[in-house]
C-alpha positions in Angstrom: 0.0 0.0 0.0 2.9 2.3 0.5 4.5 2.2 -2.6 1.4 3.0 -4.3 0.9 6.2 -2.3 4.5 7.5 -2.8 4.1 6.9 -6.5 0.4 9.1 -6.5 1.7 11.5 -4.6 5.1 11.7 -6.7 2.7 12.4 -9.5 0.6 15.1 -7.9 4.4 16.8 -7.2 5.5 16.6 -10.7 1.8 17.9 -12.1 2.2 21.0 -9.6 6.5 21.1 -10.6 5.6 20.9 -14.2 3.0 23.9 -14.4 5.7 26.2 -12.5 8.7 24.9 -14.2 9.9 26.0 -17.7 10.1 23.0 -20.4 11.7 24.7 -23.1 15.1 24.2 -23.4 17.9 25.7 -22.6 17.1 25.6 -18.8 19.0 28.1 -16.6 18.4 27.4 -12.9 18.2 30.3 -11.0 17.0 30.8 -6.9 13.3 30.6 -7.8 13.5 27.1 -9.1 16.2 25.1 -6.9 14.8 23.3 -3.9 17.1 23.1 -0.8 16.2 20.5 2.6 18.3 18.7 5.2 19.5 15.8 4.4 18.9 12.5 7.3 22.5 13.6 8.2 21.8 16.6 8.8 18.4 16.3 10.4 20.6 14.3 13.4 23.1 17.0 12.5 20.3 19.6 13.9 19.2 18.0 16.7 22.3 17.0 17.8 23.7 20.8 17.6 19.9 21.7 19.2 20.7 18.8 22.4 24.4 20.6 22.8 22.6 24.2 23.1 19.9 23.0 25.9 23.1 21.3 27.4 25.4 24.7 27.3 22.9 26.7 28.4 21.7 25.2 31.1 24.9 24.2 32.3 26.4 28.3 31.7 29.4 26.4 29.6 30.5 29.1 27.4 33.1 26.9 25.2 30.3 24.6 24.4 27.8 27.6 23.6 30.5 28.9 21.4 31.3 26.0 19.5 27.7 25.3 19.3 27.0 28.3 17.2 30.1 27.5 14.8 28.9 24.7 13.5 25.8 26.3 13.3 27.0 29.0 11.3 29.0 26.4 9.2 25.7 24.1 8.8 24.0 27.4 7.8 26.9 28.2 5.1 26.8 24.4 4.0 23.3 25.4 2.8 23.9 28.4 1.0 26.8 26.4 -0.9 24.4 23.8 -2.1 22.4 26.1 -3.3 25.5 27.3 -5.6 26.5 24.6 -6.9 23.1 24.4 -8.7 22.6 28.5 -9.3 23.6 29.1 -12.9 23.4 25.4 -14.4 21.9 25.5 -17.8 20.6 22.5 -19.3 21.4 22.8 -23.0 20.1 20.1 -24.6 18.4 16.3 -23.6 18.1 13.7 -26.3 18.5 10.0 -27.5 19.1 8.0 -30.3 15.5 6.1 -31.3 16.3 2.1 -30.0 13.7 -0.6 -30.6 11.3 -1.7 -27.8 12.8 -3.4 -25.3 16.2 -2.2 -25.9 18.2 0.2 -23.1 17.3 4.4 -24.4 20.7 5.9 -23.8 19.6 9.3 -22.7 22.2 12.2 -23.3 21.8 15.3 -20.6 24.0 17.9 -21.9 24.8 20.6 -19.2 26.9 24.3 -19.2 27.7 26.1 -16.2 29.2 29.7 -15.4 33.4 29.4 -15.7 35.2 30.4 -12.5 33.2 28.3 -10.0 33.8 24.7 -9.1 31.0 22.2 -9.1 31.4 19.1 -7.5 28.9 16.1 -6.5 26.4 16.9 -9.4 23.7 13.5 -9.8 21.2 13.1 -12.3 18.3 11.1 -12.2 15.6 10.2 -14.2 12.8 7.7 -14.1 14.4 5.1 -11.0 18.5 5.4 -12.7 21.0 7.4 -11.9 24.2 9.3 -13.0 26.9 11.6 -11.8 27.3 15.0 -13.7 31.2 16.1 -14.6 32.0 19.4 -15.9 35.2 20.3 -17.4 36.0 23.8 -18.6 32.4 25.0 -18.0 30.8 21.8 -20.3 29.7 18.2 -19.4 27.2 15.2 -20.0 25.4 12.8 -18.1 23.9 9.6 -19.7 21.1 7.6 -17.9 20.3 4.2 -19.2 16.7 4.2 -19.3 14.6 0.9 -20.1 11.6 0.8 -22.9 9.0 -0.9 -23.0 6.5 -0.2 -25.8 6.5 1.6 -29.1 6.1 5.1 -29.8 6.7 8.3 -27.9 8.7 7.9 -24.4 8.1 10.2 -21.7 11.1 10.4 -19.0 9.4 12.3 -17.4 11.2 15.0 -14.5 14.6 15.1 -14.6 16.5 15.9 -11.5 19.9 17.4 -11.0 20.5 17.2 -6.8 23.9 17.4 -5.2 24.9 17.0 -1.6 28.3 18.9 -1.3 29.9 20.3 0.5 29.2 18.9 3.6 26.3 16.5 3.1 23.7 18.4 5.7 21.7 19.3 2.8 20.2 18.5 -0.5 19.8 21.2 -3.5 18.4 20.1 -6.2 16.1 21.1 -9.2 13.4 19.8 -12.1 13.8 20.0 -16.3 11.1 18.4 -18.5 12.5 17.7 -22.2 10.7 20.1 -24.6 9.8 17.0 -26.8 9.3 13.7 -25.8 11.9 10.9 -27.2 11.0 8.1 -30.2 11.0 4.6 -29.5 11.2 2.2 -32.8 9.1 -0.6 -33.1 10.6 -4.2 -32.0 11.3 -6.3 -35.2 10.1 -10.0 -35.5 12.6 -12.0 -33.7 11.9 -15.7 -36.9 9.7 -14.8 -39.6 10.0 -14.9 -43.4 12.5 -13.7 -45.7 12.5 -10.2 -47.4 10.2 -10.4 -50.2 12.8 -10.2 -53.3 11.2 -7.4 -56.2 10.1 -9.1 -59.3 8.6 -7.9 -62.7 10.2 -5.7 -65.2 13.0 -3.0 -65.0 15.8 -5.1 -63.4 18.4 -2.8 -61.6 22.0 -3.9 -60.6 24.7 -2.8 -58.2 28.2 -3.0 -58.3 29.2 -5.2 -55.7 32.6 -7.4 -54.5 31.1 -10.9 -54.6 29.4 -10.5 -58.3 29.1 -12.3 -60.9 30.1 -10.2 -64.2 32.8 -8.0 -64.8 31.5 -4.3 -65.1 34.4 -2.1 -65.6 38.1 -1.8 -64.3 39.1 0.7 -62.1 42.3 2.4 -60.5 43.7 0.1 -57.5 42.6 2.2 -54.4 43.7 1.2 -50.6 41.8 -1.5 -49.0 41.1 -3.4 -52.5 41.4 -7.1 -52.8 44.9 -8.8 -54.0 42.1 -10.8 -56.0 40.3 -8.2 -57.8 43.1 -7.1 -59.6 43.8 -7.2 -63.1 47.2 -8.5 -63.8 47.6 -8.7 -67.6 45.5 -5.5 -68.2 47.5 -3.6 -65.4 50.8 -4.8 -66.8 50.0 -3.6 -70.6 48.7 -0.1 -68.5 51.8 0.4 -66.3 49.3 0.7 -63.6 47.7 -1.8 -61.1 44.0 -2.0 -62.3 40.6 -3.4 -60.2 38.4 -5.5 -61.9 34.1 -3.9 -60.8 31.7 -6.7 -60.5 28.0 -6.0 -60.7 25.5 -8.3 -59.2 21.9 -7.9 -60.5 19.4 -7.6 -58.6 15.6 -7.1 -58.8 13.0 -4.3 -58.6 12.5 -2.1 -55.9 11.2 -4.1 -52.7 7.6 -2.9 -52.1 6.7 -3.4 -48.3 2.8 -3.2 -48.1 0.6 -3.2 -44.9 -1.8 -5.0 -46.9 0.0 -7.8 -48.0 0.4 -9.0 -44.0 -3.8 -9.5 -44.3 -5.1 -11.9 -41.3 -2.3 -10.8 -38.5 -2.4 -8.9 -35.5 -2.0 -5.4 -35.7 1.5 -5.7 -33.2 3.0 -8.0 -35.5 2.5 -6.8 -38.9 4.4 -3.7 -37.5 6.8 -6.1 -35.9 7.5 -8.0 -39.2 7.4 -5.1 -40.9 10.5 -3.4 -39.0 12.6 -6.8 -39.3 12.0 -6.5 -43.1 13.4 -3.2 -43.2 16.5 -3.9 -41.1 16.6 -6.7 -43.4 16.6 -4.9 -46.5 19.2 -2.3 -44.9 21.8 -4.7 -44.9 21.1 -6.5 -47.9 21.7 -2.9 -49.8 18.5 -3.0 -51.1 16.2 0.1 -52.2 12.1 -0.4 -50.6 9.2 1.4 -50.3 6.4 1.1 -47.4 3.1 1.5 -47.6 1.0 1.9 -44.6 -2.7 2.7 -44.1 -4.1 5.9 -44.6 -0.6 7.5 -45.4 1.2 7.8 -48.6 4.3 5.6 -49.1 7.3 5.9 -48.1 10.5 6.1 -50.4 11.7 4.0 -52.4 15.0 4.2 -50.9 18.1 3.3 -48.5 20.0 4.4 -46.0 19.7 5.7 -42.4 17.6 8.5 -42.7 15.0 6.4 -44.8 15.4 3.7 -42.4 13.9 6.5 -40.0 11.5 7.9 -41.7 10.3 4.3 -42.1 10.3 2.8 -38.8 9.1 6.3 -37.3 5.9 5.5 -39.1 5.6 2.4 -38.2 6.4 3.6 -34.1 3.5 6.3 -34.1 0.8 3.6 -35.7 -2.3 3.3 -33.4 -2.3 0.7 -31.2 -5.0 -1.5 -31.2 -7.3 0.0 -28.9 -6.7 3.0 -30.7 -7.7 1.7 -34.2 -10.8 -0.5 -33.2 -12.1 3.4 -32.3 
């Protein structure tokens, strides 16, 4: 029963947090939005300074009255210090490379600070993990391993940068909320079929290492094979020469939604993503077509790739479709 009452009231605190607190990025924290308490250090720390005050008083020992109120003071300055490690941090950017579902989100917390003052102890934390924050020559990043569980947009949530130091009597720390929330890919089909090969008219080839005809010969560059080199024709050149091979291949790979009629909603997107990847390192060009949008490509590459499997992340679910 506790655990669920911590977690509805961490909620009510973020939903109160996030209306006062600034999401768009940069973040610059200032006095306004950094939080300071006692640590459970130095809550004993207080009452034990609180037990030697009753004691020195009542007893009229000035020594212990006086060192009393120095550690005071320094308990008091320990606070005010706290506070400065965290007054003039700027969170610069937050981000993540997309992962499929599943898969660890390496989230990147970049962080600038105000040259000239030293910042020590910085932590980051985000959604149950944890990081410490270095900053060299003003700059620094923090990277949180966060887990995923589903498709589509991920939410972090707060992200808190707290530090103890110097003395551990208190914590100051304070919230940033990424502007955007970060893209998780669909998980592809663990077994399933092959990539559907292209067929029909208008053949296409690419030159390629392991072919099968000889296209053209080339200038030797570094790296080439021993093998792919021309002997006789280099020898009549004066010049080493590379045999180019060219392997044929077929049309443009077509990827349709349709053509995955009578499965689950979850796993035509799951196959769907392993086909891509598949087609990815098989060099081949593809289109998608999904429902209700207009297709995607043909073409390769890692910004294709994106585009493609970004589509297939932001798909309704299947509560969402039966709507």
């Amino acid at each position: 029963m506790a655990a669920p009452l911590r977690r509805r009231a961490r909620a009510r605190l973020d939903r109160w947090l996030r209306g006062r607190t600034p999401s768009a990025l940069p973040v610059r924290f200032d006095r306004h939005g950094i939080y300071v308490l006692p640590t459970r250090f130095g809550a004993f720390f207080a009452v034990l300074l609180t037990t030697m005050g009753l004691g020195a008083l009542n007893y009229n020992n000035n020594p212990a009255l006086l060192l009393c109120l120095v550690l005071a003071g320094a308990a008091v300055a320990s606070l005010l210090h706290a506070q400065l490690q965290l007054a003039g941090l700027e969170v610069r950017a937050i981000g993540a490379e997309p992962v499929p579902a599943g898969s660890t989100l390496k989230l990147r917390v970049h962080v600038r600070a105000v040259p000239g003052r030293a910042r020590r102890g910085l932590r980051v934390e985000c959604a149950g993990q944890a990081a410490t924050l270095s900053l060299a020559e003003g700059g620094g990043e923090a990277v949180l391993a966060l887990p995923t569980a589903r498709r589509g947009w991920f939410d972090p949530g707060r992200i808190r940068i707290s530090t103890t130091r110097p003395l551990g009597l208190a914590r100051a720390w304070a919230y940033v909320w990424p502007e955007a929330p970060l893209l998780v890919y669909p998980a592809p089909e663990p077994d399933g079929p092959p990539l559907p090969l292209g067929r029909g008219e208008g053949l296409q080839s690419r030159l390629h290492p392991a072919g099968d005809d000889v296209h053209h010969l080339r200038e030797w560059r570094a790296g080439d094979s021993r093998r792919a080199v021309a002997w006789k024709a280099s020898a009549r050149r004066n010049a080493l020469l590379v045999r180019e091979f060219e392997q044929p291949l077929g049309t443009d790979v077509v990827l349709d939604w349709d053509m995955l009629a009578g499965q689950g909603r979850e796993s035509r997107i799951r196959r769907l993503a392993r086909w891509i990847d598949e087609a990815e390192r098989g060099m081949r060009r593809y289109r998608l077509r999904l429902p209700g949008q207009p297709a995607i490509g043909p073409g390769s590459g890692q910004a294709h790739r994106h585009a493609c499997l970004r589509a297939l992340a932001l798909l309704p679910g299947e509560a969402d479709a039966a709507r």
